[in-house]
N, C-alpha and C positions, 0 to 999 in steps of 0.2 A: 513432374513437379508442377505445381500449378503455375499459370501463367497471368489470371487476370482474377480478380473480386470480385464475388460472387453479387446478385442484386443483395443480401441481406445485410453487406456488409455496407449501405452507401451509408455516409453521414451527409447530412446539410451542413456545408459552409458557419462558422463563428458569426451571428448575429444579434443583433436586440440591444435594449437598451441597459438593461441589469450587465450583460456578458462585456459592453463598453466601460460602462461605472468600474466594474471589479478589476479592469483590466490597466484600467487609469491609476484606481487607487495602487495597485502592486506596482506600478510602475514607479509612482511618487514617492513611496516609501520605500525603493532598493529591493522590495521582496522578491521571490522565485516562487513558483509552481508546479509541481511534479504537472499540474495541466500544460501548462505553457511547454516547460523542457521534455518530456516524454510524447508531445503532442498529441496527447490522449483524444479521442476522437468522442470523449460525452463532455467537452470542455464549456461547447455551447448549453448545454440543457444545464449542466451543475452553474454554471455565472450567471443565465439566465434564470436559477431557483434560489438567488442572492449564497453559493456554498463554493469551496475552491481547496485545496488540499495545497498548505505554504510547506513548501524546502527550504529545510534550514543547513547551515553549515557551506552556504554558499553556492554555486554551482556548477563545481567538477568535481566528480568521483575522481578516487583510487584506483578504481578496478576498471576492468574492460568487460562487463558482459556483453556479449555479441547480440544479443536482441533490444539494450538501451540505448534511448537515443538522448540520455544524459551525455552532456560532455565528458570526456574524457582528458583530464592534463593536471598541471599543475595547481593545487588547492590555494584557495586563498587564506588570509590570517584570521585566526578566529576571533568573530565578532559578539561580543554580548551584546553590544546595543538593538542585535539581530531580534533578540526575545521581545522587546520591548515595540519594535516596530510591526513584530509578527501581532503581539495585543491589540496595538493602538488599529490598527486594520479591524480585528475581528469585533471588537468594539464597535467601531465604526461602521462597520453592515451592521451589527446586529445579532451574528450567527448565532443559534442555539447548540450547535456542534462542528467540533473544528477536528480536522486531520492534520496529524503535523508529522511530518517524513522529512527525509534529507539525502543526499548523495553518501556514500559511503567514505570515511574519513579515515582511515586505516594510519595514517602519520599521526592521528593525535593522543596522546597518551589516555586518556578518558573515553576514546573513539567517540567525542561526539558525545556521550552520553549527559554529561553534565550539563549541556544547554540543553537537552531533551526537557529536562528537569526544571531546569530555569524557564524555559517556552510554556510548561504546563502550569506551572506555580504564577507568572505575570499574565495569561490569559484568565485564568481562573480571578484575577483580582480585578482585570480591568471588564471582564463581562461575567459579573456571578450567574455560578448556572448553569454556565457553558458546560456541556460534556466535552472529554476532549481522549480523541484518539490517537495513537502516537506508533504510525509507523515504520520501525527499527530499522538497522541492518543486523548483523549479528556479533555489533561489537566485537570480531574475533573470538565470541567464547566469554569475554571477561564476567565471571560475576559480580566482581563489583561495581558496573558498569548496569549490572543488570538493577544490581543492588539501588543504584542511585537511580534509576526510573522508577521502579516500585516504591519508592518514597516519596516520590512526587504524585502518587495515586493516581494513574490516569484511566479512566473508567473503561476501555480498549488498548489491548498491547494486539498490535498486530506485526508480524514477519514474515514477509511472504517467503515459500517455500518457489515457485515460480517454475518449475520443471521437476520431473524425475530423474532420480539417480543418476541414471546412465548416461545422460545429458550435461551434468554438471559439468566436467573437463571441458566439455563444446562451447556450453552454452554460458555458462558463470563462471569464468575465469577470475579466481582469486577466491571462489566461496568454496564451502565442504558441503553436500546432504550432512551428513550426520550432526555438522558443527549448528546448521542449522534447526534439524530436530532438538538439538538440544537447549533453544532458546525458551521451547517452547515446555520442555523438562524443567530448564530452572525457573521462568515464572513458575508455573503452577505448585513449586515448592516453596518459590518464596513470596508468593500471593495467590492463595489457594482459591480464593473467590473474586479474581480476575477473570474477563471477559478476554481469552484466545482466540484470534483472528488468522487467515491468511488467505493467500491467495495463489492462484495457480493460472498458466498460459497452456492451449493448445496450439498443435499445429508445428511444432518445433521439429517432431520427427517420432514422437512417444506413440507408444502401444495402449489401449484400452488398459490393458493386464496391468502396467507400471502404472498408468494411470490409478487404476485399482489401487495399488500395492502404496502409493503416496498418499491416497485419502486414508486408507486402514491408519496408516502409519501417524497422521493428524490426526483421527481419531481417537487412536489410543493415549496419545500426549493432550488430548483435554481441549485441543481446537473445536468453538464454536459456531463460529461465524466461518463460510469459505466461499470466497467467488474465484466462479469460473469463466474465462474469456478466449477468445482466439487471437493467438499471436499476427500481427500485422508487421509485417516488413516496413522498420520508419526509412529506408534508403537503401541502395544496390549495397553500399559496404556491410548489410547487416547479416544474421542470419537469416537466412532464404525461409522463406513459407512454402513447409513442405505436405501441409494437407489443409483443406477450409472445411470445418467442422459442418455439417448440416443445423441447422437449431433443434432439429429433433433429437441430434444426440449430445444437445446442451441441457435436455430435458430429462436423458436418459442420466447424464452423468450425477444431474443435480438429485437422482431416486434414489441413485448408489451411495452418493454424500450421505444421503437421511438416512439409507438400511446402515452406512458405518456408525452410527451416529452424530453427526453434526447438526447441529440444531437447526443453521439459518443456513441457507445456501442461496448465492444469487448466479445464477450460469444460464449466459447469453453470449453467442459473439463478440457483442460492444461492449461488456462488460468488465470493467475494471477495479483495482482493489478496493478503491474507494465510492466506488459505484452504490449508492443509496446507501450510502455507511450511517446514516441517521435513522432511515427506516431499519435496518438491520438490527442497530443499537435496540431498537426501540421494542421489535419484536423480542427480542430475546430478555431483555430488562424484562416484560412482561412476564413473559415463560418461566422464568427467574422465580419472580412475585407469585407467580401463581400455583407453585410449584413449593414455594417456602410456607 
């Protein structure tokens, strides 16, 4: 099992002055960051390019997946003023695209979904324009749940799938593969010209072959967009990094995505769901148009 990170894995230290500004403003306004809470490691380059991916519904999941370094415990009371502070922010930079994710909310009858909804509908008023991405959990399954996101049109519905099959008891404690495939069945039935997202980790303990067997599997269900990244240990209690991907078979995985069909693929080491999700957007929007 590996013991130390690889050179391609270093990051440079959180610096600059954009990555202070963004980190001031979230702080003034009570907001959370899947950058901050996950300690994503492109936190610098995304603050320093004025972009930031807000967590909504507070800052402790339900669930215990063993590779997040989300908190875990007791949720807080849900807030709508939450929507209106996540706006008044992205207004405020200016963003031309926002990612809006949250901790998993399993206690709340809506799981969450209704401020999805409400977070896309007050951003869209206070910065017209905005594209805005909004990545899920999987509501538990609910279609009406799914229902009320797809009414708020968000130009990206993303769910990361995050491992293979055979990992999920290990690795996502509380989630299903299949419950999750099938987020990605009920968009594309009940918004057929939605823009399908996810995302995926190595390194966990996965085979090439499952690996395979998860893209086909996105593929087939209408997934566009997929980044691919290497899992990184945030702390001893996590689950352990059981292989460091070379980048050359973050090259190879991303040939395999394009022969399943997926349109856009971003796969790198550092590479995270949100990872160039503007560019992403932006390619495929194109391909879309050019294609219609």
């Amino acid at each position: 099992m590996p013991q130390h990170k690889p050179d391609w894995l270093t990051v440079r230290m959180p610096a600059g002055e954009n990555y202070q500004r963004i980190r001031k403003l979230i702080e003034s306004h009570h907001l959370h960051t899947i950058c901050q809470e996950a300690n994503c490691p492109n936190r610098c380059e995304c603050y320093n390019s004025g972009t930031a991916t807000f967590l909504i519904l507070g800052s402790h999941c339900t669930r215990g997946c063993t590779f997040c370094n989300v908190s875990r415990g007791e949720p807080t009371p849900y807030d709508p003023g939450e929507a209106d502070r996540v706006a008044d922010a992205v207004a405020w930079l200016e963003l031309d695209y926002v990612v809006i994710t949250s901790v998993t909310r399993d206690d709340l009858t809506d799981y969450g979904s209704t401020l999805f909804a409400l977070v896309c509908d007050k951003v869209r008023k206070a910065r017209p324009g905005c594209q805005v991405e909004l990545l899920i959990p999987d509501f538990m399954g609910d279609r009406k749940a799914f229902a009320r996101v797809v009414a708020a049109t968000p130009d990206v519905l993303n769910h990361n799938l995050e491992t293979v099959k055979r990992l999920y008891g290990e690795v996502r404690r509380g989630a299903d593969y299949d419950r999750s495939l099938d987020v990605f069945t009920a968009f594309r039935e009940l918004a057929p010209g939605l823009i399908l997202k996810s995302g995926l980790m190595v390194g966990l303990g996965e085979t090439i072959t499952e690996l395979r067997e998860v893209i086909s599997d996105l593929a087939e269900r209408g997934c566009r967009i997929l980044t691919i990244g290497q899992y990184l240990q945030p702390s001893p209690r996590h689950h352990p990094v059981v292989k460091f991907y070379h980048p050359d078979i973050f090259i190879e995985l991303a040939e395999l995505a394009q022969a399943a069909g997926i349109d856009i693929v971003e796969s790198a080491p550092l590479v995270r769901s949100s990872y160039h999700a503007k560019e992403s957007y932006l390619k495929i929007s194109t391909a879309i148009r050019w294609n219609s």
